[in-house]
C-alpha positions as CSV (number, residue, x, y, z in Angstrom):
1,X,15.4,18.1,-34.0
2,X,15.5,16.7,-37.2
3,X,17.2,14.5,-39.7
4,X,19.1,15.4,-43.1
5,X,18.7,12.8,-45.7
6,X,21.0,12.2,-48.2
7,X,19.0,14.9,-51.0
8,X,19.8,17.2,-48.1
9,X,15.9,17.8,-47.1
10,X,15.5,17.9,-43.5
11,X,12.6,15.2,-42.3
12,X,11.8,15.7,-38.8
13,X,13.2,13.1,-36.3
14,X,10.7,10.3,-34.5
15,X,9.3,11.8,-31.1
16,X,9.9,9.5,-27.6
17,X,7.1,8.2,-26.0
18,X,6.4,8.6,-22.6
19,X,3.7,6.7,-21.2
20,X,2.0,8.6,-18.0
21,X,0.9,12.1,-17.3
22,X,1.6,11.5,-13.5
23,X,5.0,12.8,-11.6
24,X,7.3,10.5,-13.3
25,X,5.8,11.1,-16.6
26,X,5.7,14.7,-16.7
27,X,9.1,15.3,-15.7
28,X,10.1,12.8,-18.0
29,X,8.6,15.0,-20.9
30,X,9.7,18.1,-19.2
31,X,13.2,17.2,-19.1
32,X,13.2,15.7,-22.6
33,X,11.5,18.4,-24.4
34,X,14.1,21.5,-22.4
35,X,17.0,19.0,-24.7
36,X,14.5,19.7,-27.6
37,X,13.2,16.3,-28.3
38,X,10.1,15.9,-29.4
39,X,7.7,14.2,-27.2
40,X,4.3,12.1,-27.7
41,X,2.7,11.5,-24.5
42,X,-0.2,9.0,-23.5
43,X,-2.2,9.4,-20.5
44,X,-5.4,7.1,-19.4
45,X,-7.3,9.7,-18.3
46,X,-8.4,12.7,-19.2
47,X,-5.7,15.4,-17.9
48,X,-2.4,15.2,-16.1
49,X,-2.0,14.4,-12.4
50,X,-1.9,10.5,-12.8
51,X,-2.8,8.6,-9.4
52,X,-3.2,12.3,-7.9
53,X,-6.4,12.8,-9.7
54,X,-8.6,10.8,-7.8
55,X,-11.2,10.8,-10.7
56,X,-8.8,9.4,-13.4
57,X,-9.3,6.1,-14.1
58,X,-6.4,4.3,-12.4
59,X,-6.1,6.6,-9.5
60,X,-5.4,4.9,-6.1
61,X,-6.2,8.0,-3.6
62,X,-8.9,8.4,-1.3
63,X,-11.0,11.3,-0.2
64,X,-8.1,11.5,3.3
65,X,-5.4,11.5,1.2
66,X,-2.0,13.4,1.7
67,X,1.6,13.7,1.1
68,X,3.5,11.6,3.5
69,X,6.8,13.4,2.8
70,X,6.4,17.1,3.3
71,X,6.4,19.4,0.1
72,X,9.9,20.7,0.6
73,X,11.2,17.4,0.4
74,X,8.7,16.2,-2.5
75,X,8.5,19.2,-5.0
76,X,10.3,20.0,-8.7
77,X,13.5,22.1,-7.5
78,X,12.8,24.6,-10.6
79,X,8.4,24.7,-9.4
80,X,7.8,24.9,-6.0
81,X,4.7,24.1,-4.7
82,X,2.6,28.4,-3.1
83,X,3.7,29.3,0.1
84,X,0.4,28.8,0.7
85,X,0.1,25.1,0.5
86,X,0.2,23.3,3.5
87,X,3.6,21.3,5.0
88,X,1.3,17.9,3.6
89,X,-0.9,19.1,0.8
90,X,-3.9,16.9,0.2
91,X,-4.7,15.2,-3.2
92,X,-6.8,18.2,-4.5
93,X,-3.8,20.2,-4.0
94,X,-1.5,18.1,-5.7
95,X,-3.9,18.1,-8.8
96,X,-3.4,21.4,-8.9
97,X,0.0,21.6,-8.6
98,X,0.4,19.2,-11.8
99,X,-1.5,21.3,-13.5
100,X,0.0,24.5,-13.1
101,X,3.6,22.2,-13.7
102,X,2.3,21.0,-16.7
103,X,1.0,24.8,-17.9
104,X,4.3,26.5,-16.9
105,X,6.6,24.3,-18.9
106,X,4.0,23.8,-21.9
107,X,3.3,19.8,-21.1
108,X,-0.1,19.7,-21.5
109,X,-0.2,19.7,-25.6
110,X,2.4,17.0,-26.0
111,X,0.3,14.3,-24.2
112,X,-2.7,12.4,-26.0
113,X,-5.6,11.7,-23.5
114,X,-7.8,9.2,-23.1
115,X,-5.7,6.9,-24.2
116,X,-4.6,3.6,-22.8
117,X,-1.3,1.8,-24.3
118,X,-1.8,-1.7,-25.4
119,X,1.5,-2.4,-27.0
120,X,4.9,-1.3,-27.0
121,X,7.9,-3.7,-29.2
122,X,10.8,-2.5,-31.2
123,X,10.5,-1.6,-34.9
124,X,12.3,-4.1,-37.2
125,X,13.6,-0.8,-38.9
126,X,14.8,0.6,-35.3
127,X,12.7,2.5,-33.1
128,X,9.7,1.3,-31.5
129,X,5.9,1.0,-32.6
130,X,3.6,2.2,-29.7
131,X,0.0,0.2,-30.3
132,X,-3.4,2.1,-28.4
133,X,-6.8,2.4,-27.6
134,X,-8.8,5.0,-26.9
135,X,-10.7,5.0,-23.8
136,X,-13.3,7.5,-24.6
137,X,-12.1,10.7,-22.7
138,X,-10.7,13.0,-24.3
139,X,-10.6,16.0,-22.1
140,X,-7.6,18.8,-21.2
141,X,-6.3,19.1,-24.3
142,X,-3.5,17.4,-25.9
143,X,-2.3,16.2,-29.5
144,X,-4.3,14.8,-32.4
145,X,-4.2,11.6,-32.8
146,X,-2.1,10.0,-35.6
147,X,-1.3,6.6,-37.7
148,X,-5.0,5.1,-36.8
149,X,-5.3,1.8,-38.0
150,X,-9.1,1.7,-36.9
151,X,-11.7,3.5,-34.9
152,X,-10.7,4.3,-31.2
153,X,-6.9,2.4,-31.9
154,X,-3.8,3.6,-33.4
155,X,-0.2,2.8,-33.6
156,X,2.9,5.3,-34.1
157,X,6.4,5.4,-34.7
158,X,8.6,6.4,-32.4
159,X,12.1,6.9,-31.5
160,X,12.3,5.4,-28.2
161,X,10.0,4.9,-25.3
162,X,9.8,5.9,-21.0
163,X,7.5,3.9,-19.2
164,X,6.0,5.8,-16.8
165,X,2.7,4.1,-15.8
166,X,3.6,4.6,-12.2
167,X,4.3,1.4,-9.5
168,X,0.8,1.7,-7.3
169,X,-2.2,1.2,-10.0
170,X,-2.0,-2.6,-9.8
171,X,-3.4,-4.5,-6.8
172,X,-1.6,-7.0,-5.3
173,X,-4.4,-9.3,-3.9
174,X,-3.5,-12.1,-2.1
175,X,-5.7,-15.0,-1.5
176,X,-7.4,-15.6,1.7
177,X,-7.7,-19.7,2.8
178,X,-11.5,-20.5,3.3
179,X,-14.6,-18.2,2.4
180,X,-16.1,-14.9,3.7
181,X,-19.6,-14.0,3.5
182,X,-18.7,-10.1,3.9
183,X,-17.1,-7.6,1.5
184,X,-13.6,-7.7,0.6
185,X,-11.6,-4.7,-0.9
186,X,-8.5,-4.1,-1.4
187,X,-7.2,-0.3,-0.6
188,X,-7.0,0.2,-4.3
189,X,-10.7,0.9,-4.7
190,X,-11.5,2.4,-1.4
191,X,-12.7,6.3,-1.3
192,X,-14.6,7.7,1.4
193,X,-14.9,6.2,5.0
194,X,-18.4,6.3,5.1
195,X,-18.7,2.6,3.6
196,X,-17.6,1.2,7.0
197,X,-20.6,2.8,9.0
198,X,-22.0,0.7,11.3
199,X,-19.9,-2.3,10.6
200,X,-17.2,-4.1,12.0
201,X,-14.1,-3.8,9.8
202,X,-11.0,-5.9,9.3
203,X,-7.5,-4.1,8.0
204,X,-4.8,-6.8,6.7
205,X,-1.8,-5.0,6.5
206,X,0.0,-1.8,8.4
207,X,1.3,-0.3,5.6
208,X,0.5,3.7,5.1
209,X,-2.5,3.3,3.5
210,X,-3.8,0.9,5.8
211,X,-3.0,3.2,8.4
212,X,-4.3,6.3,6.9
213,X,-7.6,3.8,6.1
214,X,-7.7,2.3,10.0
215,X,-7.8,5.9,11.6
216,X,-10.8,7.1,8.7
217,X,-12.6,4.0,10.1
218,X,-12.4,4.5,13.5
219,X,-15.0,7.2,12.9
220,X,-17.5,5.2,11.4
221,X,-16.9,2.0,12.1
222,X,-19.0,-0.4,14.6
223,X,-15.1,-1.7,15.3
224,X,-11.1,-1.9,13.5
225,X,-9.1,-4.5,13.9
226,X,-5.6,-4.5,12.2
227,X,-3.8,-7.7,11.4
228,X,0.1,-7.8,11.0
229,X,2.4,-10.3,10.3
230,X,6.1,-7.9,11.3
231,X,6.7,-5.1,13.7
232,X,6.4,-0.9,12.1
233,X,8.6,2.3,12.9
234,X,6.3,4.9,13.1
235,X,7.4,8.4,12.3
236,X,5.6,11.3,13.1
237,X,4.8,14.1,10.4
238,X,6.3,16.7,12.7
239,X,9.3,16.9,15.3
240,X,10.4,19.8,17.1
241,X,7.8,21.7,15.6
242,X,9.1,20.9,12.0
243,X,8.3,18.3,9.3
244,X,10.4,15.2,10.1
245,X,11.9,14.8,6.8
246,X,13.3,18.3,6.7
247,X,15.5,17.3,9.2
248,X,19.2,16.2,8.8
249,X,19.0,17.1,5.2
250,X,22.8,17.6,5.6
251,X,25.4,15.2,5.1
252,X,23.9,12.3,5.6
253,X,25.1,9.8,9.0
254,X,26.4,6.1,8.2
255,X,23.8,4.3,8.7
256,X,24.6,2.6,11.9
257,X,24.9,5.7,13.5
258,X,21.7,7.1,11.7
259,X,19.8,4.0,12.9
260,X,20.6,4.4,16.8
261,X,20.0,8.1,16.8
262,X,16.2,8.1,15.3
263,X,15.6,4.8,17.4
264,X,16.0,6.7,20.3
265,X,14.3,10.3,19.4
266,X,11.3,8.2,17.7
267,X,10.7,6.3,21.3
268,X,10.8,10.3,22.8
269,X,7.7,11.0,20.6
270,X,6.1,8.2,20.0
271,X,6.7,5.8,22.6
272,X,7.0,1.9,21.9
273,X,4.1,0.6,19.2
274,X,4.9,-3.1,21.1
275,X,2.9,-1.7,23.8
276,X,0.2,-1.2,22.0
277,X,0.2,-4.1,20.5
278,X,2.2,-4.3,17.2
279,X,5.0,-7.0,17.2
280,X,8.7,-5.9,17.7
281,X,10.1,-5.4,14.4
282,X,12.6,-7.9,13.3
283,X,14.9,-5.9,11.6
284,X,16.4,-2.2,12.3
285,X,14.7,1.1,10.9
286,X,15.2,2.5,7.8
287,X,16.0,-1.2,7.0
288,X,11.7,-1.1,5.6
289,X,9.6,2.1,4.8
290,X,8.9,3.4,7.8
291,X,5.4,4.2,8.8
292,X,4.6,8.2,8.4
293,X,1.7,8.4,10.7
294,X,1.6,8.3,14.5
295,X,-2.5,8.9,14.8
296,X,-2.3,5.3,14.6
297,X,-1.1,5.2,17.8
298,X,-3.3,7.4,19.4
299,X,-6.0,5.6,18.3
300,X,-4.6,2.2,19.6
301,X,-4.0,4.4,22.8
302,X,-7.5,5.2,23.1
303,X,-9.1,1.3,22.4
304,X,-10.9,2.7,19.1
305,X,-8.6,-0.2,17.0
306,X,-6.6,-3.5,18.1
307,X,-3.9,-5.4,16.8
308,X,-4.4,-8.5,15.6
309,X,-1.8,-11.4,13.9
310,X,-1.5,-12.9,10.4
311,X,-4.8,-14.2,9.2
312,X,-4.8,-18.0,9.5
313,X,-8.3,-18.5,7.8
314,X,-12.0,-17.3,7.1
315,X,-15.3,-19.3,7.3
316,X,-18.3,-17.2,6.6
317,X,-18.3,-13.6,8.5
318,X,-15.3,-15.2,11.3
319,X,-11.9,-14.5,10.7
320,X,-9.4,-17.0,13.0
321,X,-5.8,-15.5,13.3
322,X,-2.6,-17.4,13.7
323,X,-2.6,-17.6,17.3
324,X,-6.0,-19.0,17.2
325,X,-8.3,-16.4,18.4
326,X,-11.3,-15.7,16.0
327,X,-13.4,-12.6,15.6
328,X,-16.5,-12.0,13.5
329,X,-16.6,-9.1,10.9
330,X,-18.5,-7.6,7.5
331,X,-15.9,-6.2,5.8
332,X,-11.8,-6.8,5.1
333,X,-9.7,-4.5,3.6
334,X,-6.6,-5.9,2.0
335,X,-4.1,-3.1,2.6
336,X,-1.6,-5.4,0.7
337,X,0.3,-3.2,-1.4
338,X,0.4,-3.3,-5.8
339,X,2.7,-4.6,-8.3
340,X,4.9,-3.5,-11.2
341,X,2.7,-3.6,-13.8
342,X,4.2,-3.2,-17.4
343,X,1.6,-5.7,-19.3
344,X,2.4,-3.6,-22.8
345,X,5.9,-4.6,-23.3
346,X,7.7,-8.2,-23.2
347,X,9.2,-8.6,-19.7
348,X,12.2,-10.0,-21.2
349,X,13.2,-6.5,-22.4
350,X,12.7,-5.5,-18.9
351,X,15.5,-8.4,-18.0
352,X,12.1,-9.1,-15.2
353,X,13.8,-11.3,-12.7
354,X,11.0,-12.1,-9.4
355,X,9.5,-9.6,-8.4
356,X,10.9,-6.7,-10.3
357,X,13.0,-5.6,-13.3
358,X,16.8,-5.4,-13.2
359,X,17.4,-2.2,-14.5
360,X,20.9,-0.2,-14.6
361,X,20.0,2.7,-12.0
362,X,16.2,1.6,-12.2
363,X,16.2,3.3,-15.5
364,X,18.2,1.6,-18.3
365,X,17.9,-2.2,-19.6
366,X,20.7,-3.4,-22.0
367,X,18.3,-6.1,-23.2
368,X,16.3,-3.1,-25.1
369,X,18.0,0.2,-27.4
370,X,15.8,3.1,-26.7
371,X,13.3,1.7,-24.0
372,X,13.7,3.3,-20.7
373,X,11.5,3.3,-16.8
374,X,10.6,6.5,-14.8
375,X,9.7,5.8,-11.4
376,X,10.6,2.5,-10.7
377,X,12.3,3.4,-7.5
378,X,11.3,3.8,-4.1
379,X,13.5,5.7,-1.4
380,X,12.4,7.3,1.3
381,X,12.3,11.1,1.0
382,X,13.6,11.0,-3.0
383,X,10.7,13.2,-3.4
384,X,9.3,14.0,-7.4
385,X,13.3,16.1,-7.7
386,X,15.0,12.5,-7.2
387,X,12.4,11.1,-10.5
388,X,13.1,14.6,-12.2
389,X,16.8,13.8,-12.1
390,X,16.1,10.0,-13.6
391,X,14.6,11.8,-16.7
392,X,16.9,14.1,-16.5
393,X,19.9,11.2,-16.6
394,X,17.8,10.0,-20.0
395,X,18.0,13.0,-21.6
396,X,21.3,13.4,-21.1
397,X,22.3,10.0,-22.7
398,X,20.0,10.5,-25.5
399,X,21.6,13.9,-26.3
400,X,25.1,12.0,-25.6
401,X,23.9,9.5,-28.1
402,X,23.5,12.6,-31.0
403,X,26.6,14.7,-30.1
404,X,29.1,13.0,-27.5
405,X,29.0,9.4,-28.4
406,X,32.1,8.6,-27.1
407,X,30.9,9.3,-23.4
408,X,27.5,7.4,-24.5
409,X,29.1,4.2,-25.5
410,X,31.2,4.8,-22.2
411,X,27.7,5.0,-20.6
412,X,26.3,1.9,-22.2
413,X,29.2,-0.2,-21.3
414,X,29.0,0.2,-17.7
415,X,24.9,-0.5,-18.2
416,X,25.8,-3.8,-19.4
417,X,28.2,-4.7,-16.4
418,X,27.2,-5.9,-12.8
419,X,24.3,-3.4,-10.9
420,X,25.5,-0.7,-8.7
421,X,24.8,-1.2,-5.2
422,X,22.4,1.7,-4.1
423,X,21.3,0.5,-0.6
424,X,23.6,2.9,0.9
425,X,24.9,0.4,3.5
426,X,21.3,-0.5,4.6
427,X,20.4,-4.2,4.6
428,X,16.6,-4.2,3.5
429,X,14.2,-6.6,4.2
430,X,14.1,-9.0,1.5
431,X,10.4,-8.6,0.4
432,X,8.2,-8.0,-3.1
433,X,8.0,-3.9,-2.1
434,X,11.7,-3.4,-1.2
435,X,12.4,-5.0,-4.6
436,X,13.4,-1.9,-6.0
437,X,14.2,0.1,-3.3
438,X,16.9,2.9,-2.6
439,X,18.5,5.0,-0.1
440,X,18.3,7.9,-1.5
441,X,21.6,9.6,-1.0
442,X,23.5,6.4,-2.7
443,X,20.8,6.8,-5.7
444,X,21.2,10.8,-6.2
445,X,24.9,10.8,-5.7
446,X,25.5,7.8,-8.5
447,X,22.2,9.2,-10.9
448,X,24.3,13.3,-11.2
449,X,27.7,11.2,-11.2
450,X,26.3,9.6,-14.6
451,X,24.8,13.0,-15.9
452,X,28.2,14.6,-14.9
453,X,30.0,11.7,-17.2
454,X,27.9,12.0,-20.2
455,X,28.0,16.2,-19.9
């Protein structure tokens, strides 16, 4: 696209930045560039795949890991994942799959590598000045760097800018009362399970990472101990012979309803987690993200792991829970979970408020023209289609913005005005993670209503 100025010579328009080569970031440029806006990517490492490339250098995965939601469920509608692929492809797998993404659609050479963000803050002229750094690696292609104001940094122009850094690259590390002599590491930099061989191991959290991490250990491990402070639903990958979350992909139940139903056919296939010692859960499923792994529970089944409660305190290698009871150990894993990180831009034009930022549809912030979040949503089984459709909402208003701006100022009007509610009639547990969660039906339905209105 491009500009006429007022000799009549066409000058071409600014590009948008998007900041991320991962899911959220590619569809983000896919969707923009298939409205023909030009795009200027920047990606950390040194190809696309984001968290998913377990080499890059914010990547979160370990050697074990896989899909929790099932591929069907998780894919781009218009690139499916081989027939070949298995129901839960692995991380190698998914690397691939981003890469053939990027190569079908032409993503690759939009995207500058090896390049880290360092500031992003509106142009007094309009727009928005993107500041970086190179980080050395330089790999996979991608465009030649442009506006350098020294060597390995830069700063360019742009027309607006998606933040799509992803929501699991920054640790959330809590502080543990007293002083350990062992290790402690947090999930973030954990790899292979060898590291726990021989030794007796400590998991704070039952989230699915610290699940996925508890059932590596058991194989290595001298002993795994789990500490919890709230009760888990645990869902198996499969039931009746298919992947749980291609199930009732129909109209969905109220929730009440939906809530009794997969109570009662969870406790046919996985029995009751209190007996095995987790607390009861104090609140209803679906009401938290549920747990996607029921090897957990065969483990506990078998002795190889034990529950314990909330950490009270540590002193040297002994860890003393909240009921009292101590046990001795050389390593604790801090399966605690991340945090929004957005350190490039002013959180005020984020409207940050606690522990997240209050975004129209998780997307769109009145406090900022042109500045816009992929990904900043969590719903269980909104899959990589339900962050296409975000991007695809953005292109839509931007395109709005050139041809129909009637329907765009409609659009922005109702940005400005009180948040929709998108729980979908589930009452969430009021915690740091769940900040920004969906239900995904309530999030889909009002994200195509809005691309419908500005059509």
């Amino acid at each position: 696209m491009s500009k006429i100025t007022s000799d009549g010579d066409a000058v071409p328009a600014l590009p948008y930045a998007v900041i991320g080569a991962g899911p959220s970031g590619l569809a983000a440029t896919r969707a923009l560039t298939k409205r023909g806006f030009d795009v200027l990517g920047y990606e950390m490492g040194d190809d696309v795949g984001g968290l998913w490339d377990i080499d890059g250098p914010r990547s979160t995965v370990y050697e074990s890991a896989h899909l929790i939601s099932s591929k069907t469920t998780t894919q781009f509608a218009e690139h499916p994942m081989r027939d070949d692929v298995a129901d839960y492809p692995s991380h190698r797998e998914l690397k691939r799959y981003f890469h053939e993404y990027a190569d079908r659609f032409g993503l690759r050479e939009r995207y500058r590598f090896g390049t880290e963000v360092t500031r992003v803050e509106p142009h007094p002229d309009g727009g928005w000045v993107v500041s970086w750094v190179s980080t050395g690696s330089t790999g996979g292609g991608g465009r030649v760097s442009t506006g350098s104001t020294g060597e390995g940094t830069g700063e360019d122009r742009v027309a607006g800018v998606v933040l799509a850094n992803g929501t699991l690259s920054e640790p959330n590390v809590p502080q543990l009362k007293g002083h350990f002599d062992g290790e402690i590491v947090h999930t973030s930099a954990y790899k292979k399970a060898t590291v726990f061989a021989g030794k007796r191991v400590l998991i704070i959290g039952a989230g699915n990472s610290g699940c996925d991490i508890a059932v590596d250990a058991v194989h290595h491990a001298e002993s795994v101990d789990m500490s919890v402070r709230r009760g888990y639903y645990f869902v198996p990958k499969y039931l009746f012979g298919k992947p749980a979350d291609t199930l009732n992909q129909g109209k969905p139940l109220p929730p009440r309803i939906k809530q009794a139903i997969d109570t009662r056919v969870l406790k046919l296939f996985t029995g009751d987690p209190v007996k095995l010692g987790f607390p009861k859960p104090d609140y209803k499923i679906y009401e938290s993200h549920p747990i996607v792994n029921s090897l957990i529970l065969h483990h506990l089944g078998h002795g190889d792991l034990s529950i314990k409660p909330d950490v009270d305190h540590v002193d040297e290698a002994t860890v003393t829970f909240a009921d009292g009871t101590t046990r001795d150990y050389d390593v604790i894993v801090l399966a605690t979970g991340y945090r929004l990180h957005y350190p490039f831009v002013d959180p005020a034009l984020l409207r940050w408020n606690g522990w997240s930022p209050q975004l129209y549809l998780n997307i769109f912030t009145p406090a900022a023209e042109g500045l816009f979040v992929m990904g900043m949503v969590e719903a269980s089984g909104l899959g990589w289609q339900g962050r296409y459709e975000q991007a695809e909402l953005v292109a839509s208003y931007l395109d709005a913005k050139q041809h129909r701006p009637a329907q765009a100022a409609a659009f922005e009007a109702k940005s400005r005005g009180p948040l929709p509610d998108l729980s979908g009639g589930y009452r969430y547990l009021g915690l740091e993670r769940m900040s920004y969660y969906v239900n995904k039906d309530a999030y889909r339905t009002a994200v195509r209503a809005a691309i419908e209105e500005l059509s």
